[in-house]
C-alpha positions as CSV (number, residue, x, y, z in Angstrom):
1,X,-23.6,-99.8,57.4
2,X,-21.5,-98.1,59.9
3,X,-23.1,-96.9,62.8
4,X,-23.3,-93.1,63.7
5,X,-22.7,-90.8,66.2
6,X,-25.0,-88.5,67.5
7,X,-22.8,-85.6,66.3
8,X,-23.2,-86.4,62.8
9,X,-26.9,-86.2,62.7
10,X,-27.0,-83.2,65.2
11,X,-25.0,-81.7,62.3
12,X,-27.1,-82.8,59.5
13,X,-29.9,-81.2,62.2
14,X,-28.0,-77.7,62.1
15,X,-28.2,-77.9,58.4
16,X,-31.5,-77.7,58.2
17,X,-31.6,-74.9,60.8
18,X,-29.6,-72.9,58.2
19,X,-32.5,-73.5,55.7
20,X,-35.0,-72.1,58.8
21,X,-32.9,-69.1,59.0
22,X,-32.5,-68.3,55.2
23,X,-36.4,-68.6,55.2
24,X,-35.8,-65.7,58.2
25,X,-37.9,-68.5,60.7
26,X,-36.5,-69.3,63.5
27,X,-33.1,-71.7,62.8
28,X,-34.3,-74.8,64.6
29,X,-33.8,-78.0,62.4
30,X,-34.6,-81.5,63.8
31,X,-34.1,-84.9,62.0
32,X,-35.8,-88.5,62.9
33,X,-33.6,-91.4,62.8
34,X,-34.6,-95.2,62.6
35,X,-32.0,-97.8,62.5
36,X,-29.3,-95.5,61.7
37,X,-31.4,-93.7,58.9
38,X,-32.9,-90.9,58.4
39,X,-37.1,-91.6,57.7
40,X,-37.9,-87.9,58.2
41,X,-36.8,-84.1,58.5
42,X,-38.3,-80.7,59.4
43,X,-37.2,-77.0,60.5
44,X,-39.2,-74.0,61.6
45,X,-41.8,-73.0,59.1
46,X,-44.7,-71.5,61.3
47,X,-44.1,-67.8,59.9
48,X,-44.2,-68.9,56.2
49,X,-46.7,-71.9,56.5
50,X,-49.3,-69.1,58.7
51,X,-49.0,-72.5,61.1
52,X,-48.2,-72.0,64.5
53,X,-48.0,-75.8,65.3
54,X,-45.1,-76.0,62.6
55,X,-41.8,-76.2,64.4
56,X,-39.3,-78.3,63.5
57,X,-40.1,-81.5,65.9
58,X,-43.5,-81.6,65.0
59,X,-43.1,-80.8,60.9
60,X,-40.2,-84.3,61.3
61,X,-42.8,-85.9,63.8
62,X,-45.9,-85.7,60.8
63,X,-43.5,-86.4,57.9
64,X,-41.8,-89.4,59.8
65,X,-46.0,-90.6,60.5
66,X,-46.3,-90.3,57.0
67,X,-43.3,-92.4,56.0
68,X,-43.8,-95.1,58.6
69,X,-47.5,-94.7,58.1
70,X,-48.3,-94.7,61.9
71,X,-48.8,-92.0,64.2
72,X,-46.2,-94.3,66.4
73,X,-42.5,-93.8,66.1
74,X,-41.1,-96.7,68.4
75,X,-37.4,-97.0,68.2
76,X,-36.3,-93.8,66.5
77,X,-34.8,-91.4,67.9
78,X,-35.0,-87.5,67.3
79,X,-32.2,-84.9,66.7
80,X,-33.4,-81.1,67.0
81,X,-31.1,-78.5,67.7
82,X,-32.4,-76.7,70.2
83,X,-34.9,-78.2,73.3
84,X,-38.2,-78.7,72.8
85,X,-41.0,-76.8,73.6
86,X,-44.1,-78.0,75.5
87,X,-46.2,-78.6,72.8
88,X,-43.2,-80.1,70.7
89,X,-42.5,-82.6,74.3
90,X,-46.2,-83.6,73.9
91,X,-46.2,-84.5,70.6
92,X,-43.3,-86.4,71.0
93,X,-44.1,-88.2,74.1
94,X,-47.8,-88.9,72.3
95,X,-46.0,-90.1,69.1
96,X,-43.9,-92.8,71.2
97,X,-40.5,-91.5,70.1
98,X,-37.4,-93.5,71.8
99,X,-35.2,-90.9,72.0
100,X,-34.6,-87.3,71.9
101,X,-30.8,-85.9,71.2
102,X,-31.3,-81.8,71.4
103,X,-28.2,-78.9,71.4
104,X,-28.6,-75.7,73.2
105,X,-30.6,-75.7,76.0
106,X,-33.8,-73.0,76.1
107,X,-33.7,-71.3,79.7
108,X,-37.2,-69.8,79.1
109,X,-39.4,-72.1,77.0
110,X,-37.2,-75.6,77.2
111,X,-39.5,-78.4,78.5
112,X,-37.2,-80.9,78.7
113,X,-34.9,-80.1,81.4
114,X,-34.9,-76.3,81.7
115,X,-38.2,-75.5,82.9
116,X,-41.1,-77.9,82.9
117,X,-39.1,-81.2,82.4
118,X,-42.7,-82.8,80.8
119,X,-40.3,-86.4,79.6
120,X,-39.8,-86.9,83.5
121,X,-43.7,-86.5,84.8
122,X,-44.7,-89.4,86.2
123,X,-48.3,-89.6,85.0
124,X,-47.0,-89.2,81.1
125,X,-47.6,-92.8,80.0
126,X,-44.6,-93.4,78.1
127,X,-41.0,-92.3,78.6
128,X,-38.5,-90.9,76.9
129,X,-34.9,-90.9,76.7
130,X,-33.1,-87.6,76.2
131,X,-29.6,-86.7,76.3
132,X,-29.1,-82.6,75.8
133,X,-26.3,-80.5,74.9
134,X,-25.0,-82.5,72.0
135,X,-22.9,-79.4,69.8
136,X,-24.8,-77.3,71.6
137,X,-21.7,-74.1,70.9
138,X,-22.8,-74.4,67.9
139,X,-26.7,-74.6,67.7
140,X,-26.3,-71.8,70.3
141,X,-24.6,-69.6,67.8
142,X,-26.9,-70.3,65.2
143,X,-29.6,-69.3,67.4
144,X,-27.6,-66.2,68.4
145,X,-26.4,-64.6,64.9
146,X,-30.3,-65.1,63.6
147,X,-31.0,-62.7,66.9
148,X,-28.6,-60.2,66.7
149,X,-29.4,-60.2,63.1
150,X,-33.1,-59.5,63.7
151,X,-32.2,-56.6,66.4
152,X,-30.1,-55.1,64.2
153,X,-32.8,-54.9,61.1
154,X,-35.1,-53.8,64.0
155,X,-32.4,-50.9,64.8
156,X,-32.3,-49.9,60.9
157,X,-35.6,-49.6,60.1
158,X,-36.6,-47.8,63.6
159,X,-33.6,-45.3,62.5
160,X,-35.1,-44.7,59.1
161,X,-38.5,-43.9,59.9
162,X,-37.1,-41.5,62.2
């Protein structure tokens, strides 16, 4: 089996953003890999599950549980398209992932690098790898249209009920 590059499943991650987006959540997809496999796969759902824990890590972190049937995931690595959030960093570092391979950086909620840089605390009893930026043009324009989309039905129906 050949082995792949973290481009191709940071694509197969942007895919499943595009299913986020046509659901109008948020496109963030993310995709857990285990000797060059995929075991699990999630995207934003909080808005149509009513679940405000459900972002894409953490929907791939419980389905990935569920295939390996352990709350552990040692030696897999994570793809998600954009950086995580704190709550998706602690569930990550709690679940024992590897590795985590994200795309567009988030300036005000990313707690990876960007703001609280939680993988890197040294009290945080397991570590991390993380590589960031990986296609990260285009997870930033997918995050971008679904925006400008959004402002722009915002704009339309603030005109007609005026």
């Amino acid at each position: 089996m050949p082995e792949f590059s973290d481009e191709h499943w940071m694509r197969a991650a942007l895919i499943l953003a595009k299913q986020a987006d046509g659901m109008n959540e948020v496109p963030v997809g993310a995709i857990i890999v285990k000797d060059n496999a995929v075991i699990a796969e999630g995207f934003n759902q909080p808005i149509s599950s009513a679940d405000p824990t459900a972002h894409a890590e953490v929907v791939a972190l419980r389905s990935a549980a569920q295939a390996l049937e352990n709350y552990r995931l040692p030696d897999t690595t994570l793809y998600v398209t954009v950086e995580p959030c704190a709550m998706c960093a602690g569930a990550i570092i709690h679940s024992r992932v590897k590795r985590v391979v994200y795309g567009a950086a988030e300036p005000k909620a990313g707690a990876v690098c960007s703001h609280l840089q939680l993988f890197d605390q040294p009290q945080m009893n397991h570590r991390v790898e993380w590589v960031g930026g990986v296609m990260a043009d285009e997870a930033t324009a997918t995050l971008q249209a679904f925006f400008a989309r959004r402002r722009g039905e915002k704009r339309a129906l603030k005109k007609a009920a005026e």
